[in-house]
N, C-alpha and C positions, 0 to 999 in steps of 0.2 A: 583869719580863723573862720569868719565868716563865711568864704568864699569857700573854704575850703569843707566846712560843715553843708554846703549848699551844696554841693559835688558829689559828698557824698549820700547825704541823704535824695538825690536823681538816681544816684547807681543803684542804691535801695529799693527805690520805688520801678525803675524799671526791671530789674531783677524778679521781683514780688509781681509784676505786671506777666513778664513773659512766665514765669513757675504757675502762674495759673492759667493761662493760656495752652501752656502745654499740657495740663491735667483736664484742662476742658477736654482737646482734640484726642486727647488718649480715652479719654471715659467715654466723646461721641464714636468714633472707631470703634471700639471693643464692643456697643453698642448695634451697630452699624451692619456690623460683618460677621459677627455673633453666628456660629456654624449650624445649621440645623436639620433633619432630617428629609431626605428630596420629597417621599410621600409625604412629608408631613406640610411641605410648602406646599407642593400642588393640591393638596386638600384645602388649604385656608384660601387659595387661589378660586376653585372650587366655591367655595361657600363665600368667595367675597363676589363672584360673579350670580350666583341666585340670590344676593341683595344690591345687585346692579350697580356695583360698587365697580367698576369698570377699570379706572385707574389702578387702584388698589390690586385686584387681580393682577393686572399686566405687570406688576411691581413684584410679585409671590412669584408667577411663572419664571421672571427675568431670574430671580433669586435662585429656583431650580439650577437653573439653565448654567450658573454664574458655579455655583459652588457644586454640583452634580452634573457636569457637561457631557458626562458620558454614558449616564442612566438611564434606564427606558423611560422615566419620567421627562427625564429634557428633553426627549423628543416628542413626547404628549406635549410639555407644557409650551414650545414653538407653537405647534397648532392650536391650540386655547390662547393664545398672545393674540395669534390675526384672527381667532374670534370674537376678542373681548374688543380689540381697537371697531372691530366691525360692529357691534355690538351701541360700541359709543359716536358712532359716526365720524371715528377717524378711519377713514377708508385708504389714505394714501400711506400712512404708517399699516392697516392690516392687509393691503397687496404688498409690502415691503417682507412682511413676516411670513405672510403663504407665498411667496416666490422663495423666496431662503427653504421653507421646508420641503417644497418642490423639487429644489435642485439636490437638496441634501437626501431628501428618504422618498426616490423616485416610486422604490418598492412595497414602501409602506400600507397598509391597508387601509388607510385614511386617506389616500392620494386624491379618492376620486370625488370627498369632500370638500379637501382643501380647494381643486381646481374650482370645484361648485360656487363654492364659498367667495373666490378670488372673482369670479365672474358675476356675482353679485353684488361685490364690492363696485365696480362698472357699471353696475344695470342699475343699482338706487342710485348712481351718481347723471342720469340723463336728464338731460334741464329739459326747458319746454322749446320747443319747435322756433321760438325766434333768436333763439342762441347758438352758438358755437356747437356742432354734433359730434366730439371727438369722444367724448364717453359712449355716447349712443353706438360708434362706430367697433369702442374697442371693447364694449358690453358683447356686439353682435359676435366681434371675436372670439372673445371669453368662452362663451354659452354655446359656439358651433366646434369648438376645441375638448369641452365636456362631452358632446355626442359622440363627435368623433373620436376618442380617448373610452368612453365609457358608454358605449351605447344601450346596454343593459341596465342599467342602474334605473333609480329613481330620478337620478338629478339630472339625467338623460333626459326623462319624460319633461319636467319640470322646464328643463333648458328651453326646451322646444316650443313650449308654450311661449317663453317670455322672447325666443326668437320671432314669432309671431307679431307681439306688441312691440317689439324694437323695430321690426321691418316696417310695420305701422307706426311710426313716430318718427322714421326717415324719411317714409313715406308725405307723410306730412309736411313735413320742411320742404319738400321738394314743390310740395301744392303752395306751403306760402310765400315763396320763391315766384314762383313760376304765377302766381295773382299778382304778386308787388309790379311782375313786368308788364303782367297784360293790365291793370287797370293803370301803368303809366305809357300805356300805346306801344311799347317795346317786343312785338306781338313775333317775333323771330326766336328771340330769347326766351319768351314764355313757351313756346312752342317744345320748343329745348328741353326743358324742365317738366312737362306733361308728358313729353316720350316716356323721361326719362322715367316716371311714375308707374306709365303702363309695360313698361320692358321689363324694371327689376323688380317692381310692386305690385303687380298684378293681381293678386292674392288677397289684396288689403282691400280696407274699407277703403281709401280714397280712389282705386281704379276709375269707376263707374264716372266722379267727378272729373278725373282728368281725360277722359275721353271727350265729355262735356265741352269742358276751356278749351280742350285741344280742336272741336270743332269750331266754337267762337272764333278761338284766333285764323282758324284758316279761313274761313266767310269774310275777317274784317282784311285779311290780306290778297282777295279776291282768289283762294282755291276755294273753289264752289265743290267740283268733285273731290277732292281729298278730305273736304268735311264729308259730303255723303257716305264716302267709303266709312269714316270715323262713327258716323251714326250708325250706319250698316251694324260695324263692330258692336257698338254700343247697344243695340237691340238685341242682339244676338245672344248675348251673355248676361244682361241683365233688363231684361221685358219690362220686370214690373218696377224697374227705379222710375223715381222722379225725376234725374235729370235723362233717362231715354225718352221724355214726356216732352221735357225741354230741348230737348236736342233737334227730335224728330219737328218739332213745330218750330224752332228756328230755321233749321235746313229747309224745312217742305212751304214753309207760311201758313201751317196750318194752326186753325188757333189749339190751345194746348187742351182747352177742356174736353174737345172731339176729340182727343189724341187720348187722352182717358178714358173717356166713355168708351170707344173703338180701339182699344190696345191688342187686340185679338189680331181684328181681321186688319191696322193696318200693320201692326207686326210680321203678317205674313203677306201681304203686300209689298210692305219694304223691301224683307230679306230676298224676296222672287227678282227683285232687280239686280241683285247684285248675284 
């Protein structure tokens, strides 16, 4: 009797276990999934993003998207998702969601933000010059894909600017590169890396210095004229730097403070020999 009293009061208790179990996951569901109006999410989406509620927003838009997939709103609220993730510094999730709306609403009249915006995502993701440069690389992509895409626009002008600052911060890797070889004597390989500065960087603040090292390393590897020629350059295009100061009085043995005081006349000095 016992046994059998124990039996069934388990069958009891598990019975009473699972019946609320089910009534939980029915009341969380009904809860959950609860149908509601597409403008009416994308608004509270909206307004959870200007209290920088970031999560929360991408949660409303999803919600759009989820039960209105076919609304003009679902395709706003895509583009507000990889603003909000961009927003919160998740950058690998908001290029996941501006590529989706890319492929999806090529025609869209928001296209030529999303691209902006995706190329952004890239361009805050550049670490500093002693790291890995594949954001910097595919920032540079991003940003010359908007010119070319949208060359009238704002984010055209914009791109261009930060194509400037990207090509100076590749540029720069290339200078800390090409030091690490020359001040460990590897004056072949630094050479390398200086070209490679004044050929695709030219433009940028580091030029003037790799023309600099690029003359150092040819002196220490006995081309005496192929540094000259480099200083040549180096005078030519920028007079009044300090390393044309340094260059010219490494190459010539002049001491460098003459080289200051007389930047005129031996500036034209110089470039008459060449």
């Amino acid at each position: 009797m016992r046994t059998r009293h124990k039996m069934t009061f388990h069958k009891n208790l598990l019975a009473t276990i699972l019946s609320l179990f089910l009534v939980s996951c029915g009341t969380t569901d009904k809860k959950e999934y609860i149908e509601r109006g597409a403008s009416e999410l994308y608004n509270d989406g909206v307004l959870a993003l200007e209290k920088r509620r970031w999560e929360e927003a991408t949660n409303f838009f999803g919600e759009v998207e989820r039960q209105h997939p076919y609304s003009q709103w679902a395709t706003k609220s895509q583009l507000m998702t990889g603003f909000a993730y961009y927003q919160s510094n998740n950058y690998s999730s908001a290029i996941i969601s501006l590529n989706r709306f890319i492929q999806l609403y090529p025609g869209n009249k928001s296209i030529d933000y999303a691209y902006y915006l995706r190329a952004l995502c890239y361009y805050e993701q550049i670490s500093d010059v002693s790291r890995d440069q594949l954001f910097t690389i595919r920032a540079l992509e991003a940003l010359r894909e908007v010119i070319k895409k949208f060359p009238k626009t704002k984010y055209a002008r914009d791109a261009s600017l930060k194509i400037d600052l990207t090509n100076d911060h590749l540029a720069g890797k290339e200078m800390t590169v090409g030091r690490y070889y020359q001040k460990s004597a590897h004056h072949l390989a630094a050479i390398n890396r200086f070209k490679e500065v004044i050929k695709k960087y030219q433009t940028t603040s580091h030029a003037a210095e790799a023309l600099h090292r690029l003359a150092e390393c040819y002196i220490a590897v006995g081309m005496q004229e192929e540094a000259r020629k480099v200083a040549a350059v180096l005078g030519y295009n920028y007079p009044d730097s300090e390393w044309y100061a340094d260059t010219y009085a490494l190459v010539t043995g002049t001491k460098k403070s003459v080289v200051k005081n007389n930047s005129g006349i031996l500036r034209r000095t110089w470039n008459s020999l060449f």
